[in-house]
C-alpha positions in Angstrom: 0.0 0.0 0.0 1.5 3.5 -0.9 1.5 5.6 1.9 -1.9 7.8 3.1 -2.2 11.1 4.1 -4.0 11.0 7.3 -5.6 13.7 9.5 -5.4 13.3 13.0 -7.8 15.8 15.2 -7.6 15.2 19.1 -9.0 16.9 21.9 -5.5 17.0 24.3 -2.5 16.8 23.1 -1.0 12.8 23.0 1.8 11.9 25.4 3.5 9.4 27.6 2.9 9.4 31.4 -0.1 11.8 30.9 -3.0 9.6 31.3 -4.7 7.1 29.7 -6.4 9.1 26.6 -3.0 10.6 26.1 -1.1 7.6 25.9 -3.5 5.4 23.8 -3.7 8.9 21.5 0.2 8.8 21.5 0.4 4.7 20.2 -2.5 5.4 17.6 -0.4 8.3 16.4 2.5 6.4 16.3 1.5 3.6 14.6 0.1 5.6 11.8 3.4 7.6 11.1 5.1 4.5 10.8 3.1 3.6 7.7 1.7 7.4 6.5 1.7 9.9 6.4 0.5 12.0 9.4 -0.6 15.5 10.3 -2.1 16.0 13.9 -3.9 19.3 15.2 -4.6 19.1 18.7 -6.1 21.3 20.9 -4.4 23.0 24.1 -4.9 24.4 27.5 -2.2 26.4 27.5 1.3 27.1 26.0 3.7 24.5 28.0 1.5 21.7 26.1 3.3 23.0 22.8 6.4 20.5 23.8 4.1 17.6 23.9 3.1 18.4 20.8 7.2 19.1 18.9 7.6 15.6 21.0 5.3 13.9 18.4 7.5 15.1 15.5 10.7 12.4 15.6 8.1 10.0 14.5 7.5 11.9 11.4 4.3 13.7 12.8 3.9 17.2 11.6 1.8 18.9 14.5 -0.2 22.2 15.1 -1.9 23.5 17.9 -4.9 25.6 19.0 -5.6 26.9 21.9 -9.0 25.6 23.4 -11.4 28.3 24.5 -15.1 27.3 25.3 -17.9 29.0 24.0 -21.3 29.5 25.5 -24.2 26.9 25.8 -26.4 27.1 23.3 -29.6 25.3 23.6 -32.3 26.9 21.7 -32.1 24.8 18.9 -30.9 21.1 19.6 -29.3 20.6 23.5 -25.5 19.4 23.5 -24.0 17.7 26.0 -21.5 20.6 28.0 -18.4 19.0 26.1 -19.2 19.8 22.9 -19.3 23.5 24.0 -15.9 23.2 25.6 -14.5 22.0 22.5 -16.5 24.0 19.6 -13.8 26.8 19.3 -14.0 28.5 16.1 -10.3 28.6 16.0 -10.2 24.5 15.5 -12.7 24.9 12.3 -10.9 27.4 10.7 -7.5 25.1 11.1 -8.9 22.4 9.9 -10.1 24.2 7.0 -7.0 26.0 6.0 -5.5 22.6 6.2 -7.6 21.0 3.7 -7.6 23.6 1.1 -3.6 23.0 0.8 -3.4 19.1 0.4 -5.5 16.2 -0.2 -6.4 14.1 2.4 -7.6 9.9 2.5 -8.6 9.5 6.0 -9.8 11.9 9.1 -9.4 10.1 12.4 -10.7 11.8 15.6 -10.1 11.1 18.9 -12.7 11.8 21.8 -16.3 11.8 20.8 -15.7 15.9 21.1 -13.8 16.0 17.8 -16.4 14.4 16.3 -18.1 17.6 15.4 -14.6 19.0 13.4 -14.8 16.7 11.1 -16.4 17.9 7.7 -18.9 15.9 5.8 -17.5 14.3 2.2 -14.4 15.3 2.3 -12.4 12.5 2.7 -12.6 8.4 1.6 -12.7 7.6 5.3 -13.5 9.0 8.3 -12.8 7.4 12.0 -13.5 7.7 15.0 -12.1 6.6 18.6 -14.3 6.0 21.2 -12.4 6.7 24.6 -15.6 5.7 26.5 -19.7 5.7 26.1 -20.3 8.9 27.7 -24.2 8.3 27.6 -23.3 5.3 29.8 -21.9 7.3 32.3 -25.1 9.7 32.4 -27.3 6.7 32.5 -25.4 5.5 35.7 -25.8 9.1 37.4 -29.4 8.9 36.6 -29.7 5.9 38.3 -27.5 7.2 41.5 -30.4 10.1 41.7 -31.0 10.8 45.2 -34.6 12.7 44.7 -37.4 13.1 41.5 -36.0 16.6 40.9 -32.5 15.6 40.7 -33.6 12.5 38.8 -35.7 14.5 36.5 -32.5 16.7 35.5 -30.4 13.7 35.3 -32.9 12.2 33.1 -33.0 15.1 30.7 -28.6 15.0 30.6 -28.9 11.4 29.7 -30.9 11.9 26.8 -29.3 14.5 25.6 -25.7 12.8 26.0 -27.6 9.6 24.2 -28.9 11.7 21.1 -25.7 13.6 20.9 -23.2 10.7 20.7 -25.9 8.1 18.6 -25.8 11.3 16.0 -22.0 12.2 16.0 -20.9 8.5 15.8 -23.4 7.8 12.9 -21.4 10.1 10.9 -17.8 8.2 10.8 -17.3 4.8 8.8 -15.9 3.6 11.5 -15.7 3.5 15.3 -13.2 2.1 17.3 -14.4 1.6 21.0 -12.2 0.5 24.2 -14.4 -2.5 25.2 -16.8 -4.8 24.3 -19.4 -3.7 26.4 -18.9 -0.1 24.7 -19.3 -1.8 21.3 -22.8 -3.8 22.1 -24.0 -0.4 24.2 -23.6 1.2 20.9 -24.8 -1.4 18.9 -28.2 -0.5 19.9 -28.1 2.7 18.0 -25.1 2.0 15.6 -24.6 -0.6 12.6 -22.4 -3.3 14.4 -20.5 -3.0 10.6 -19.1 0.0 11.9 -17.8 -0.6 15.1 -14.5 -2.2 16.0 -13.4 -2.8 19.8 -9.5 -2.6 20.3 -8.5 -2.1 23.5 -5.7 -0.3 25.2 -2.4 -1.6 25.2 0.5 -1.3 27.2 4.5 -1.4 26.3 5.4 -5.2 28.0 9.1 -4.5 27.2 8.6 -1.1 29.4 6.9 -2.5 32.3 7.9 -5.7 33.6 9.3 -6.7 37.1 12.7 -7.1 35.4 16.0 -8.7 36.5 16.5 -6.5 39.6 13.0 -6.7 41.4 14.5 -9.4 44.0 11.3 -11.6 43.6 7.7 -10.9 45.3 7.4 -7.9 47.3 7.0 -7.7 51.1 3.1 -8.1 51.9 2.2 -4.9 52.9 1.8 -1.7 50.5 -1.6 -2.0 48.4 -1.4 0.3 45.6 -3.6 2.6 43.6 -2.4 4.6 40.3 -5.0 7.7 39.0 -5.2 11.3 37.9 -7.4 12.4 39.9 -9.7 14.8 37.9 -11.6 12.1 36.6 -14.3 11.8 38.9 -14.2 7.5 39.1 -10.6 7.7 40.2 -11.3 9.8 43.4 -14.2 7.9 44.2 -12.2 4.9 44.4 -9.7 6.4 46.7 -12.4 7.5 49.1 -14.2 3.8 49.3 -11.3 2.2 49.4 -9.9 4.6 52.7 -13.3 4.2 54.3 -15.1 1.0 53.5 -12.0 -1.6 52.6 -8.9 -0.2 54.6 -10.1 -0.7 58.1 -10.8 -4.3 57.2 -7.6 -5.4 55.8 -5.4 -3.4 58.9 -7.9 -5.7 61.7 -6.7 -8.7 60.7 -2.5 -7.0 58.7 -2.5 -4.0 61.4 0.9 -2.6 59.0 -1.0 -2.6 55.8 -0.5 0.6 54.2 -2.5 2.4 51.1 -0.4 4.1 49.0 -2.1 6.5 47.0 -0.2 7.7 43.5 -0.8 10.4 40.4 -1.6 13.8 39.0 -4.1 16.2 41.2 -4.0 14.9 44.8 -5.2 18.1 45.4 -8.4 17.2 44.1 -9.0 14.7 47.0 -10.8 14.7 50.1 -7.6 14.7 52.6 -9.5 15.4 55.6 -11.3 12.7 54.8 -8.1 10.2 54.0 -6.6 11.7 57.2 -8.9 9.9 59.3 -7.7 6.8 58.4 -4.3 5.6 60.0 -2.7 3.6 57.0 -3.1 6.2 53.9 -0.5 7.3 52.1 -0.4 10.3 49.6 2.0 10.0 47.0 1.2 12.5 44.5 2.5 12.4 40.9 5.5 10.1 40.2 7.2 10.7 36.7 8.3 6.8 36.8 5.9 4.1 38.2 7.9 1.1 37.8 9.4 1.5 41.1 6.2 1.4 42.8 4.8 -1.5 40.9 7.8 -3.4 42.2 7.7 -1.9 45.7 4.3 -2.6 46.8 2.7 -5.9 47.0 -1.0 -5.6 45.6 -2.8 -3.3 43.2 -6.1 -2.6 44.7 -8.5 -0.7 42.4 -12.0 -0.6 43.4 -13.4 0.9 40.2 -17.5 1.8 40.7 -18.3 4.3 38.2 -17.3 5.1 34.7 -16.7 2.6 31.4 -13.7 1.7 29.2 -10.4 0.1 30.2 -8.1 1.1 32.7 -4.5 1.8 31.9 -3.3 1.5 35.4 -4.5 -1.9 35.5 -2.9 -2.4 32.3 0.6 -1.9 33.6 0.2 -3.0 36.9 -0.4 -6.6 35.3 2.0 -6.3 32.8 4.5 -5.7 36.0 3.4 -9.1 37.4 1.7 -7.4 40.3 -1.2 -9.6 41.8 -4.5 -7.0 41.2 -8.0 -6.7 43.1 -10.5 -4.8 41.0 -14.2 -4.7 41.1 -16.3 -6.4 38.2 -16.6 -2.8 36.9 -13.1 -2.9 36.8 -12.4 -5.8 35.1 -14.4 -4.7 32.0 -12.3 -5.4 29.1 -10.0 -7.6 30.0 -9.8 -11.2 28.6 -9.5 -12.1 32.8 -11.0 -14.4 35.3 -11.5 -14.4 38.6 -9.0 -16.1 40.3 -6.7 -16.7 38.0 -5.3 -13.5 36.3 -6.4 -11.1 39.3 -9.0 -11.1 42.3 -12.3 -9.8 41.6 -14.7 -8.6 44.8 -17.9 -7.2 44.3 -18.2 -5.4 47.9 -16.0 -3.6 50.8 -15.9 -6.7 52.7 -15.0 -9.4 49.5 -11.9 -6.5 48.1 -10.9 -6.6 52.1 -10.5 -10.4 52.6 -9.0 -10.7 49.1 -6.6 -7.3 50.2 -6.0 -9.9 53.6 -5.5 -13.1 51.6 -2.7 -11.4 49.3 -1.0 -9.8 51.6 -0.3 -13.1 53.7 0.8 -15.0 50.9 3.4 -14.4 48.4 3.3 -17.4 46.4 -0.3 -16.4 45.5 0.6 -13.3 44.4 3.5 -14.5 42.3 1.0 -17.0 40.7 -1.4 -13.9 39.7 1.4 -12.1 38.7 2.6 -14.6 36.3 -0.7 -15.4 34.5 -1.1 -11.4 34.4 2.2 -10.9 32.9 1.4 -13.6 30.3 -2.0 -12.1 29.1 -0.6 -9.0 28.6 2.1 -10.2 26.3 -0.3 -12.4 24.4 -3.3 -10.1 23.8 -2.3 -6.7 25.5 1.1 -5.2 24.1 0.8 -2.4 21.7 2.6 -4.5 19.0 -0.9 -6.7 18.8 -2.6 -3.3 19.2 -1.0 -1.8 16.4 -1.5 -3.8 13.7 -5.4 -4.3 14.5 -5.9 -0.2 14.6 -4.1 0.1 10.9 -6.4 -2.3 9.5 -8.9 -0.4 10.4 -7.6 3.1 9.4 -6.4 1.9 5.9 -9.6 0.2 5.6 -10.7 0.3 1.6 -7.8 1.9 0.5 -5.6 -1.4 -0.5 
């Protein structure tokens, strides 16, 4: 195949060590400039992102960047969803614009269901899009977490409009490439099942792995828990595991300690944490592998939100012996048991904290079956390959 010319719109500039939009926007960007050719406009929050950006072009990426300035609500019409707002700067249309009056392009790919509304109609042979998570999903669980008719009422009303909104701007693209398979049959209600592709986040085995030097299991103590902390599912499983699994595991391993790691501590309760003898506030750390190796269980008690989680990701391709949720769990080829723990309340993630904790040849057990999976259907080289077939896609 001779090489494309692809357009690549994203809502945050891709990176490593960012989060986990950044990174899987980073790998799809990559991947494509090792075959295309590739030009990325991303939008910005402010200036310092501009090196993230000049970081994507040793892989042959040639980038530009636009600041991102929401615009009012406007709802007389047809209601949007508030990210559509926050991303419908004028600024980003006329790029996009200038850009394909000087060359011709084959394929627009978008990432975050926000770009969807940047990409023009008929322009190209083949537009796609990547799915970071079903948003409606998300309103349809806070709808159901209504505490009284009026705020179930209101919740009601977001829902539907998140629902219309993201049935209407997926509907658009020849593809969509969705994080899970629960995201692909949630939109497969709505969406032709033709057009939807599930390819899940990957992880770099090569890059995290116990490695020669980790001295064999860990001492049974530390549980760990990786997140930035703006996304709302993160801090809430901070909080429930401080108050609901923490006390449980220190009754019966009184030196059990919850380390608690990533970007925006600030955004957490710490009063809150404080209370609890045991909690540990990490903040950000630039290199994780350390910690994977350090502590002895990766406790993630995930209750809200959809898609995969990287965190997860790494901590099993580090061999670490994980306790999720089922929630949490969604997406990965697992089972209970024998890839990682699953509990599906305080008391079940506590005795399976306990159970860890005490014994290291389970954990090394986990960990190995982890690692494995994540080499077999997990690293970004398997990743890779299945995201280019679908971007080049009827151009063979």
């Amino acid at each position: 195949m001779d090489p494309l010319n692809i357009l690549v719109l994203t809502a945050y500039p891709p990176g490593l060590g960012l989060h986990g939009g950044a990174l899987r926007m980073y790998y799809n960007v990559k991947f494509l400039a090792s075959r295309h050719r590739v030009t990325l406009i991303s939008f910005i929050e402010h200036d310092g992102e501009r090196e993230l950006l000049e970081g994507l072009e040793p892989l042959g990426v040639e980038t530009r960047a636009v600041r991102r300035w929401p615009v009012p609500a406007r709802h007389l019409w047809m209601p949007r969803p508030d990210e559509h707002y926050e991303f419908a700067g004028a600024e980003m249309a006329d790029e996009i614009r200038q850009v394909l009056a000087g060359r011709r392009f084959d394929v627009i790919q978008a990432e975050y269901l926000q770009m969807a509304q940047h990409v023009p109609r008929d322009t190209v042979r083949r537009t796609v899009l990547t799915l970071h998570e079903v948003q409606y999903a998300n309103a349809a669980q806070a709808f159901e977490r209504a505490g009284s008719p009026w705020t179930g009422a209101w919740r009601w009303y977001d829902w539907m409009v998140q629902l219309n909104y993201e049935v209407r701007s997926c509907d658009r693209f020849d593809a969509v490439v969705c994080m899970t398979g629960e995201d692909a049959r949630l939109l497969a209600r709505f969406i032709s099942p033709s057009r939807l592709r599930t390819i899940p986040i990957g992880v770099d085995s090569g890059f995290f792995r116990a490695g020669p030097g980790a001295g064999g299991a860990p001492p049974g103590k530390k549980l760990l828990f990786v997140g930035n902390y703006r996304h709302t599912p993160n801090r809430e499983s901070v909080h429930y595991m401080a108050d609901r699994v923490l006390p449980g595991v220190r009754r019966q391993v009184p030196e059990a300690e919850f380390q608690v790691v990533g970007g925006n501590t600030e955004m957490l309760d710490w009063e809150r944490l404080d209370r609890h003898p045991g909690v540990s506030l990490r903040g950000y750390v630039e290199d994780l592998r350390p910690l994977y190796r350090e502590c002895a269980v990766f406790a993630a008690p995930i209750l809200s939100g959809n898609g995969m989680r990287v965190k997860l990701l790494e901590a099993l391709s580090m061999g670490m012996a994980v306790i999720t949720t089922p929630l949490g769990a969604q997406g990965f080829q697992v089972r209970h048991g024998r890839e990682l723990l699953i509990a599906d309340s305080p008391e079940a993630f506590a005795d399976a904290a306990v159970e860890l904790l005490q014994d290291s040849r389970r954990r090394a057990e986990l960990g190995a079956r982890a690692r494995e999976l994540i080499r077999k259907h997990y690293d970004w080289s398997v990743i890779g390959r299945e995201f280019l077939d679908v971007v080049e896609a009827g151009h063979a």
